[in-house]
N, C-alpha and C positions, 0 to 999 in steps of 0.2 A: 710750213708744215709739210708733213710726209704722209704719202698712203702705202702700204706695204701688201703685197700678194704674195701668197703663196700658194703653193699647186700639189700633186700624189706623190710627185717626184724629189719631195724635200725642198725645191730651189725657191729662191726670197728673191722678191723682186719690188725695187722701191724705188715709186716714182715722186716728184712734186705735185701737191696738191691740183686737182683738176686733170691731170694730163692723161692720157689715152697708151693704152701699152703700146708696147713699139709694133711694129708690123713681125718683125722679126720673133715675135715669141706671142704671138695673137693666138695661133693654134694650139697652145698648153691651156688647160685648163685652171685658170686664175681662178684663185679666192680670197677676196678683199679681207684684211685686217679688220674688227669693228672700231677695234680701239685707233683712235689718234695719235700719229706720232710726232711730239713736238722737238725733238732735237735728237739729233744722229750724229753719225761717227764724224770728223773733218774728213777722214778719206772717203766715206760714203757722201758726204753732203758734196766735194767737187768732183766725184762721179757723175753725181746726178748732175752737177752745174756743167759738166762738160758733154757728157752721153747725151744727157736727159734721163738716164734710168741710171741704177746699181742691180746688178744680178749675179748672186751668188748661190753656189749649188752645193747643197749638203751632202750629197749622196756618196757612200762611200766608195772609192775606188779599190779594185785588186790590191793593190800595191799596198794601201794603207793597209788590209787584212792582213796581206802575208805578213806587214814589218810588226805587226800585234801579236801578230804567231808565235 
């Protein structure tokens, strides 16, 4: 199983069950998923088996606006 954060900033962050955010993203403001997740992507599931976390960022870039334009 999976626990998933998200934060103001749009970014998802999904760790394995039990585990502690990384050091490296402590200072963002997590907010736990209520809901359970029992199965995820294969690319996000050997994310997590290799990192220990998957973190992806929503947030739109310049680039993407202008090419919308």
């Amino acid at each position: 199983m999976f626990d998933v954060y998200r934060n103001d900033k749009r970014d998802l962050l999904v760790l394995s069950t039990g585990s502690a955010v990384p050091v490296l993203y402590s200072a963002h403001r997590w907010r736990k998923s209520r809901k359970r997740v029992l199965k995820v992507s294969d690319g996000i599931k050997s994310a997590v088996q290799a990192r220990g976390y998957y973190l992806r960022s929503l947030r739109a870039s310049k680039e993407r606006i202008i090419e919308v334009e």
